[in-house]
N, C-alpha and C positions, 0 to 999 in steps of 0.2 A: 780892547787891549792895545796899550803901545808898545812900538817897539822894544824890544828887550824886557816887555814882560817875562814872565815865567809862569804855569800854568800853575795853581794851589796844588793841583794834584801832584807834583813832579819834582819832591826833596828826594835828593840824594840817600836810597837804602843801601845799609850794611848791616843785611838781616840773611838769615834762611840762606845763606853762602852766597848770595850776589850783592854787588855794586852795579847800581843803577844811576843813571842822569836821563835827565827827559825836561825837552823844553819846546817852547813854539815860539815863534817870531813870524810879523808881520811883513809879507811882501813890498817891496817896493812898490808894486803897480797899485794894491792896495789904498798903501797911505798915498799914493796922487787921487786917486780917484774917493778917497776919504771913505773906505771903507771899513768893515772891520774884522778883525782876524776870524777868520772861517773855521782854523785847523781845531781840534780838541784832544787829550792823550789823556789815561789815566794808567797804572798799573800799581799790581800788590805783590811783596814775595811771602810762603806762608809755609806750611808743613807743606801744601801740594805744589809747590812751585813756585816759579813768578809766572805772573799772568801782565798783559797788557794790552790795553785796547786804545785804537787811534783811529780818527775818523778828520777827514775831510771834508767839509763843504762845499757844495757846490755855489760857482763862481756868481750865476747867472740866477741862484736863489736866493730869496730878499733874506730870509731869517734861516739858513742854513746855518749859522757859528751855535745858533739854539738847537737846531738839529741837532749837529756836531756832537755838542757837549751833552744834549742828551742820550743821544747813541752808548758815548762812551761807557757815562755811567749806569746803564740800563745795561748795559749787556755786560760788564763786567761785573755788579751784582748778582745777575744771572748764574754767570761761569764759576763764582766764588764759591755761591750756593751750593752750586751742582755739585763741585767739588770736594765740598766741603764734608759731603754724603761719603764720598772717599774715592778715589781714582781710578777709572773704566780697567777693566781687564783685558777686553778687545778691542778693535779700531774701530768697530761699530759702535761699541758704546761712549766713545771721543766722539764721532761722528754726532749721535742725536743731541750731547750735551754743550757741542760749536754750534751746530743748526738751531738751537732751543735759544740760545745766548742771542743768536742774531735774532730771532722770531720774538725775545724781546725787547730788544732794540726796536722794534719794529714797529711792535705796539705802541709799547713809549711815546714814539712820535705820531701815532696817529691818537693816542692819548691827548700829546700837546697841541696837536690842532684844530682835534675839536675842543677843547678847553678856550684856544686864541681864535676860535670861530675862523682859522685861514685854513687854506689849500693845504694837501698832505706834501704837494708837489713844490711846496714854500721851503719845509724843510728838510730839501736835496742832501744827503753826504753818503758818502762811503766810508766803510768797516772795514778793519782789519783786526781779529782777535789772536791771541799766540798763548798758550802756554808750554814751558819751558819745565818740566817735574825732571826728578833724577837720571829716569832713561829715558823721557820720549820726547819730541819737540812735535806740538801740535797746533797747526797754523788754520785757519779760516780766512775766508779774504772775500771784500767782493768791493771791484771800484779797480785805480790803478795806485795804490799803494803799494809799498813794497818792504819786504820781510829779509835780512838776510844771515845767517847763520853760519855756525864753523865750530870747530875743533880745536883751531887755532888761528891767528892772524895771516896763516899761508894756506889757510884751508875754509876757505869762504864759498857758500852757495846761497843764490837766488832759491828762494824755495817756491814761493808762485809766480809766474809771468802776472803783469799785468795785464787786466780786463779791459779791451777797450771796445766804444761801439762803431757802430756801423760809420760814423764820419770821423775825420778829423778832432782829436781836442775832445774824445766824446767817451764818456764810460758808463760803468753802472752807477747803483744808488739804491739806499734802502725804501727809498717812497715809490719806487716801480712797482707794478703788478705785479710781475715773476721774480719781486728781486731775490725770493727765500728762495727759488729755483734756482738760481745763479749763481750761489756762494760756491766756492772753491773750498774744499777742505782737504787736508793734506796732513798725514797723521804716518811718523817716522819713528822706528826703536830705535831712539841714539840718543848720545849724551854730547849735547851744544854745550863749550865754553862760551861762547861770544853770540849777541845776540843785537840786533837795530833793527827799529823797526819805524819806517818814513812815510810821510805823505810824497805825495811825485813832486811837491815842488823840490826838491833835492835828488831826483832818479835822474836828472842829467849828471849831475855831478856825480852820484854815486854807483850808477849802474851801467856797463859797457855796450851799446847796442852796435849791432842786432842780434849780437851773440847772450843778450842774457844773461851778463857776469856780474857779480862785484868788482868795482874799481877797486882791486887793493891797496893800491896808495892812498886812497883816500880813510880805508876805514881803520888801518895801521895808527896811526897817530890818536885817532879817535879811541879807541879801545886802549890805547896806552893811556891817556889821559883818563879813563875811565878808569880804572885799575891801582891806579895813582891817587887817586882824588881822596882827599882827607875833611875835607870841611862843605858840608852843603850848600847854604847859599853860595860860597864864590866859586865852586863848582859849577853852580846853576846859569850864573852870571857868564863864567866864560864862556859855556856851551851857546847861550844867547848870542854874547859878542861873535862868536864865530860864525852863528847861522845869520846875521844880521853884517856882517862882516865884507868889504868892496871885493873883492876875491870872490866870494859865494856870490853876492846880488849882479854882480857883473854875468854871471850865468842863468843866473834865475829871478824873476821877480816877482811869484809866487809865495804864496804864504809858507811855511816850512817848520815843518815837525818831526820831530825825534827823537825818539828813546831810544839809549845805548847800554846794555847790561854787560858783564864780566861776571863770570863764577871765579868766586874766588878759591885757590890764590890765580892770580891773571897767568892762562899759559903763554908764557913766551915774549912778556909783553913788560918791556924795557922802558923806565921813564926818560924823560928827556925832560930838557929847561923849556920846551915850548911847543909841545908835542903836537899839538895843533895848527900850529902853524905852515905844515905841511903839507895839510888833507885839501 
């Protein structure tokens, strides 16, 4: 992928009461080192929600953007399915049908390696799955991806910390032994207006440490622009130029992914001539 691609999966929906954008862009450190884009996203909005899943590659695995992108689409197939059955009634039954979505994601990938005769440990990434239904927001996570939600542009929360390991620079993954141990699920009665959901190459810019917050100034302009948004491709384009943009890579030069959803109508959330230009 070059720079300011867009992912196939990630047109602009204006279905099932949300407005969605979602894009990935290649780190800078990346294209010097002539690698290629690790991140992967997919999501669907439908009777039971919008659903979205984003995985991460890991840096230091050869074929991790194949992990990636099989992750994606392996567990969100999954999730659709399950849902498709019709929408858990307790949080247990969210519970087995995030963990069952990651457990095939999992497969997937050892599916793909024994196929490519490589190591399970080739294709390194982390998962983050969310579904968004009329009252509940139900989030999975395993890796340091990060998830952030609201009610409105003044009312934003971090829903899971990020996972990290035992060093430095170091987290989970779905080719670990325990990774099905690991996952984080997090299953809330409320109703999200606003919804993003990152790989960590953007959790400097986006998230306030060490306290765990959303930068608000950052995600304000983003969700206004979301909200806004009239025409898919140059919606898709700008959200690229932005993640790709000397502002952002100045902070970060990691690969960078992101989907931004609005239920519509957007609360609170005022356009501007350049709304992005702020974040």
């Amino acid at each position: 992928m070059l720079p300011g691609d867009v992912m196939p999966e990630a047109p602009v929906l204006a279905i099932s009461g949300w407005r969605v954008v979602g894009a990935v862009a290649t780190g800078t450190s990346h294209e010097r080192l002539g690698m290629p884009c690790q991140d992967a996203l997919a999501y669907q909005a439908g009777e039971q929600g919008l659903l979205v899943a984003l995985s991460d590659g890991a840096g230091t695995a050869e074929r991790s953007q194949y992990g990636a992108q099989t992750a994606v689409q392996a567990a969100l197939e999954a999730l659709a399915a399950a849902l498709d059955e019709g929408l858990p009634a307790e949080q247990a039954g969210w519970q087995d049908i995030l963990c069952a979505a990651f457990a095939a994601a999992r497969s997937a990938l050892e599916s793909l390696a024994e196929i490519e005769e490589q190591p399970l440990r080739a294709y390194a990434a982390t998962l983050s799955l969310v579904v968004a239904s009329a009252d509940r927001l139900a989030v999975a996570q395993l890796g340091d991806g990060a998830v952030v939600a609201g009610e409105s542009p003044d009312k934003l929360f971090l829903v899971n910390r990020a996972q990290r390991g035992e060093y430095a620079n170091e987290t989970y993954f779905l080719t670990q032994e325990d990774a099905l141990e690991l996952v984080q699920v997090s299953v809330d009665e409320k109703v999200v207006n606003l919804l993003a959901v990152m790989s960590d190459g953007l959790t400097r810019l986006a998230i306030k440490l060490p306290a765990d917050e959303p930068h608000l100034p950052f995600f304000r302009p983003l969700f206004a622009f979301v909200a806004h948004a009239d025409e898919e491709e140059q919606a898709s384009r700008h959200l690229v130029d932005f993640l790709i943009s000397e502002r952002v890579c100045a902070r970060t030069d990691d690969d960078k992914s992101l989907v931004l959803a609005v239920r519509l109508p957007g609360p609170g959330l005022e356009p501007g001539r350049e709304e992005m230009e702020s974040a």
